[in-house]
PyMOL commands that place a pseudoatom at each C-alpha (Angstrom):
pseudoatom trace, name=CA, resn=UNK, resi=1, chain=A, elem=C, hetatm=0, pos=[-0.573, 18.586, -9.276]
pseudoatom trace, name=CA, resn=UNK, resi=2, chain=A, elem=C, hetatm=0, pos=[0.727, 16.588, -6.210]
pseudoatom trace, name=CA, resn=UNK, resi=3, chain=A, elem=C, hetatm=0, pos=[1.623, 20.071, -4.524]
pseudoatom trace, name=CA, resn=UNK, resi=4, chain=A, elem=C, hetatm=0, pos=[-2.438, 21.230, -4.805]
pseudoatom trace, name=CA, resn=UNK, resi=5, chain=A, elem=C, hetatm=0, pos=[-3.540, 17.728, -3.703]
pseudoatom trace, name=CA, resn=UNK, resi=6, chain=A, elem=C, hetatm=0, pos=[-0.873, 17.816, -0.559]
pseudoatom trace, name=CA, resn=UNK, resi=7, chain=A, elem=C, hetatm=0, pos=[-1.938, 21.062, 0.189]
pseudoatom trace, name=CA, resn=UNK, resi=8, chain=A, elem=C, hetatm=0, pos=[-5.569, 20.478, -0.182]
pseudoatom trace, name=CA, resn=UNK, resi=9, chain=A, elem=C, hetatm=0, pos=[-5.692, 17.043, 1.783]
pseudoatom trace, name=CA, resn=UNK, resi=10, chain=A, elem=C, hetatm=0, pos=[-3.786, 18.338, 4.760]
pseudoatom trace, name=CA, resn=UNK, resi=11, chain=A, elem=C, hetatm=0, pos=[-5.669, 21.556, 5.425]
pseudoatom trace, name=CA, resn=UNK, resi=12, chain=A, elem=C, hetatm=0, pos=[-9.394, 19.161, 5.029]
pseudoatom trace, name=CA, resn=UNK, resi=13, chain=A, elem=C, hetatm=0, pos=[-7.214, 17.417, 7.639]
pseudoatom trace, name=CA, resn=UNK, resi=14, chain=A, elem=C, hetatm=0, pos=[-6.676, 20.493, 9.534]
pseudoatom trace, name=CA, resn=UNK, resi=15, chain=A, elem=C, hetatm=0, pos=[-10.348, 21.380, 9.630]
pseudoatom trace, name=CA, resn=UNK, resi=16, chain=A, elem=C, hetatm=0, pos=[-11.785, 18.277, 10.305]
pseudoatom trace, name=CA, resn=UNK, resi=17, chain=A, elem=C, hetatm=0, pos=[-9.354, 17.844, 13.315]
pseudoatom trace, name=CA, resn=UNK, resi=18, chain=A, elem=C, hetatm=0, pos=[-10.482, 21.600, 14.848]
pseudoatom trace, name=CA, resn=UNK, resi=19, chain=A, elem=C, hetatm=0, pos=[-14.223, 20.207, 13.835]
pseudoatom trace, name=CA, resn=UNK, resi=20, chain=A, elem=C, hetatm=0, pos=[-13.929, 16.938, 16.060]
pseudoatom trace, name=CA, resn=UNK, resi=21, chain=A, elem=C, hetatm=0, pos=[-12.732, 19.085, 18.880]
pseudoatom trace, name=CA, resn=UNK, resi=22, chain=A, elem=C, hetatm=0, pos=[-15.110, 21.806, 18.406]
pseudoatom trace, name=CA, resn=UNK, resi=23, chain=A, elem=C, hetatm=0, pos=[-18.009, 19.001, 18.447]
pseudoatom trace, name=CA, resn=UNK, resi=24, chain=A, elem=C, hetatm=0, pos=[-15.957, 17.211, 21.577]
pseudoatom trace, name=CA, resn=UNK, resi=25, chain=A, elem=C, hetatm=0, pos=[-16.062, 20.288, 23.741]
pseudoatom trace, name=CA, resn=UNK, resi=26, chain=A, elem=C, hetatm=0, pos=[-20.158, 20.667, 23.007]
pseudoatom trace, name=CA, resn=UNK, resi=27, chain=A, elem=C, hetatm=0, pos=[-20.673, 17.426, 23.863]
pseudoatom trace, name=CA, resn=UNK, resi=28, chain=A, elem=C, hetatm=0, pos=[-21.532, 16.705, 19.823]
pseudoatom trace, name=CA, resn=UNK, resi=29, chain=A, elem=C, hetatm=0, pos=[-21.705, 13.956, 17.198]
pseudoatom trace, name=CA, resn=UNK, resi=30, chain=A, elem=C, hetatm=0, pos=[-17.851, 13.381, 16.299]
pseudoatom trace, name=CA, resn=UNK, resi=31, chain=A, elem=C, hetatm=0, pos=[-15.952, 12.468, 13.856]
pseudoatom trace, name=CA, resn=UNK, resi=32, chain=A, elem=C, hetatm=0, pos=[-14.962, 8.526, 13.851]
pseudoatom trace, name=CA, resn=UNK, resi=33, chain=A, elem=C, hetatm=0, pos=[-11.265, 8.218, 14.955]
pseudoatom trace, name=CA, resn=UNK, resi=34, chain=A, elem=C, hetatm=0, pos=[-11.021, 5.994, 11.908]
pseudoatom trace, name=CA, resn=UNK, resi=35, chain=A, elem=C, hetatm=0, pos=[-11.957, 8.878, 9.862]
pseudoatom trace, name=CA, resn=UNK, resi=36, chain=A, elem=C, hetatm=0, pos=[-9.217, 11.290, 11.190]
pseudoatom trace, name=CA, resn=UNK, resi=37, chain=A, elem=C, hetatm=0, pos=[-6.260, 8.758, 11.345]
pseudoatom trace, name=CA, resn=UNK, resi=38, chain=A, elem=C, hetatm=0, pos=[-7.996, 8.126, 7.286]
pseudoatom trace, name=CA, resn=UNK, resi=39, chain=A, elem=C, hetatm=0, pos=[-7.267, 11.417, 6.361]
pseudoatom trace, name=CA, resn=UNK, resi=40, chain=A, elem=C, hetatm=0, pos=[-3.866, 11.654, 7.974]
pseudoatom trace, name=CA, resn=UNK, resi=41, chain=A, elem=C, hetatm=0, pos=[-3.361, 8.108, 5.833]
pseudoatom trace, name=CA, resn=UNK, resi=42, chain=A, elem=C, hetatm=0, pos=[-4.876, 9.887, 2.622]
pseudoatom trace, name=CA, resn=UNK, resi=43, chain=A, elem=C, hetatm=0, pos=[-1.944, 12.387, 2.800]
pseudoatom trace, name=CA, resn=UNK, resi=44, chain=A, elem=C, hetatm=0, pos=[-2.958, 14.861, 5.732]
pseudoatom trace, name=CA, resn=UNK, resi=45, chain=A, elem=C, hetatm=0, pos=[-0.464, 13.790, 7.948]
pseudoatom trace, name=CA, resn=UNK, resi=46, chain=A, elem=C, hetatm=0, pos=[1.311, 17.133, 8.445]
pseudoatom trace, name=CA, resn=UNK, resi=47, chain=A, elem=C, hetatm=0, pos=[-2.503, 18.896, 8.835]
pseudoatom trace, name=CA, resn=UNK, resi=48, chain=A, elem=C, hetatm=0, pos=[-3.159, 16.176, 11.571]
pseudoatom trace, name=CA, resn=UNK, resi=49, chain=A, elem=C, hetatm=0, pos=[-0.011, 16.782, 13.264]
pseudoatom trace, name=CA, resn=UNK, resi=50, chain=A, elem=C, hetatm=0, pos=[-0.567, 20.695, 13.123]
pseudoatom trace, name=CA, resn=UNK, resi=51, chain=A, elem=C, hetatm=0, pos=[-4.056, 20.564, 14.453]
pseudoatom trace, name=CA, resn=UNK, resi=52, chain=A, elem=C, hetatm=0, pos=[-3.239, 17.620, 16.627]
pseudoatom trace, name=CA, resn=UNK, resi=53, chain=A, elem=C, hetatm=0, pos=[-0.661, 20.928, 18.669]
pseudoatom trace, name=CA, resn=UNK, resi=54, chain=A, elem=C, hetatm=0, pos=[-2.650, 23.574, 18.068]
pseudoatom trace, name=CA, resn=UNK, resi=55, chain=A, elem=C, hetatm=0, pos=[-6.153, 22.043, 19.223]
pseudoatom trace, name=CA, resn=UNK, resi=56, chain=A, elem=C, hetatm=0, pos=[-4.598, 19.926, 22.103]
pseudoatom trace, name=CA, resn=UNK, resi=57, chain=A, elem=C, hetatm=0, pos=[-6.639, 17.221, 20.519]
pseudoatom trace, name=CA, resn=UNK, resi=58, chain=A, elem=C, hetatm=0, pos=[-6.216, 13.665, 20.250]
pseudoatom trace, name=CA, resn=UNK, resi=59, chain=A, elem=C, hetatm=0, pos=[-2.540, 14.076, 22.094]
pseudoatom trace, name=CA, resn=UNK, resi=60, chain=A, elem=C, hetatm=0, pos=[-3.468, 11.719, 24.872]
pseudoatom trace, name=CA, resn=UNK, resi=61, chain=A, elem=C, hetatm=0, pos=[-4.425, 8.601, 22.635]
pseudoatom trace, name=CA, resn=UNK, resi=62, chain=A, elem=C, hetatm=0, pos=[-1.089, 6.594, 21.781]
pseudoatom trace, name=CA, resn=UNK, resi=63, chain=A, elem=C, hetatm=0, pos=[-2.715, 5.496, 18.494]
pseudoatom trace, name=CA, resn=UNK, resi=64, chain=A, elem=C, hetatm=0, pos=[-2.431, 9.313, 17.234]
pseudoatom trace, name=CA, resn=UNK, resi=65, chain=A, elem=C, hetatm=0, pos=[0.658, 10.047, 19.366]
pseudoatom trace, name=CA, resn=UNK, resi=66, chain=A, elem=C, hetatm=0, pos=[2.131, 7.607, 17.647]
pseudoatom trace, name=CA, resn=UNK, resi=67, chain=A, elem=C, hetatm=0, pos=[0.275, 6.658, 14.504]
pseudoatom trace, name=CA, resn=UNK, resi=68, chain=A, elem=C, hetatm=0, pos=[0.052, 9.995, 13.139]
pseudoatom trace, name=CA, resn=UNK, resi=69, chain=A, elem=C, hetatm=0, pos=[4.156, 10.835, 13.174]
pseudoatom trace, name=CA, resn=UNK, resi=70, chain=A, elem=C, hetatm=0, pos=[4.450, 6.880, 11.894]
pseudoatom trace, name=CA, resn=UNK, resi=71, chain=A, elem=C, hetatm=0, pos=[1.962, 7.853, 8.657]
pseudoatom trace, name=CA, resn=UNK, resi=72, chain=A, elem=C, hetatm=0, pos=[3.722, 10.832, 8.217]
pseudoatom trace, name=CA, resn=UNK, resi=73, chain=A, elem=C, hetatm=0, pos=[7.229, 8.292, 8.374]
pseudoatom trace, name=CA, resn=UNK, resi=74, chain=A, elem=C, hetatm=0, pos=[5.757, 6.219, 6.058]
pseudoatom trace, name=CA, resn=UNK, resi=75, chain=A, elem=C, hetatm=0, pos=[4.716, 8.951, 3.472]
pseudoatom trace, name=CA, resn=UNK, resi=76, chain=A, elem=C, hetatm=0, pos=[8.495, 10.505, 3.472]
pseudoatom trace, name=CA, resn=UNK, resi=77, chain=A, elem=C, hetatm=0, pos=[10.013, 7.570, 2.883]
pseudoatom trace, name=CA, resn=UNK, resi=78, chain=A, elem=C, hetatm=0, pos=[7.255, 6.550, -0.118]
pseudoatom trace, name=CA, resn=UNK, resi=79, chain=A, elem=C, hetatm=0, pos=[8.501, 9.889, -1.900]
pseudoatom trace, name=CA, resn=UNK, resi=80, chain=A, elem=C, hetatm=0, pos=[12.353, 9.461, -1.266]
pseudoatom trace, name=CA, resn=UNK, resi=81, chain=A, elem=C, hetatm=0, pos=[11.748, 6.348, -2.862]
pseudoatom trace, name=CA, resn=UNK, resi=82, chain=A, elem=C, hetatm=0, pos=[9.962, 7.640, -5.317]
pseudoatom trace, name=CA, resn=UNK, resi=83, chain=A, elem=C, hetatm=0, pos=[12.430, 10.454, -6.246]
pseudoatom trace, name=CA, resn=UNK, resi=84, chain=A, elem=C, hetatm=0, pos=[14.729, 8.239, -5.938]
pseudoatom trace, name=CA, resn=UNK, resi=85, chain=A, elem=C, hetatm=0, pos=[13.513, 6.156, -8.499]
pseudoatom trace, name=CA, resn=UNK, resi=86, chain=A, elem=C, hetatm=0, pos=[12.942, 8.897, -10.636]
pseudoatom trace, name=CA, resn=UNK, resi=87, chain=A, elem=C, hetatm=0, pos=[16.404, 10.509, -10.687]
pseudoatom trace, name=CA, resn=UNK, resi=88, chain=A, elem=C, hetatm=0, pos=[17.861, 6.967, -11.512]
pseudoatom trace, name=CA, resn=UNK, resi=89, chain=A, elem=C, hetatm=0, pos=[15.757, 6.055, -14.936]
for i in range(1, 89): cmd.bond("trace and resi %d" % i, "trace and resi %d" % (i + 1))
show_as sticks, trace
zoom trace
């Protein structure tokens, strides 16, 4: 069940990344930067990263340069705990 959400949450991430840069490049409504570092919070932190490369987007702002590899820190160490916990009990 964690797998699907994990995999679900990161490729929404994905595609709302490649939407905001779609929208930037038309000169469109966007897509709160609250909102995108939200989903890479929510679990999409790999997606964010991915589309972060592959659309060139947000790479110039430290707050995703660095906040989105941080989240990502943050989420590996909540599972090793986690496991951790798990394989001890």
């Amino acid at each position: 069940m964690l797998l699907k959400y994990l995999l679900a949450i990161n490729v929404l991430t994905f595609a709302v990344y490649g939407v905001d840069k779609w929208k930037a490049r038309r000169g469109r409504w966007r897509v709160p930067e609250a909102t995108l570092l939200g989903f890479a919070a929510l679990g999409g932190s790999v997606g964010a990263w991915l589309a972060m490369q592959l659309f060139r987007h947000k790479t110039q702002k430290k707050k995703f340069r660095y906040g989105v590899p941080a989240i990502f820190v943050l989420q590996l160490a909540a599972v090793v705990f986690f496991l951790n916990t798990l394989i001890r009990h």
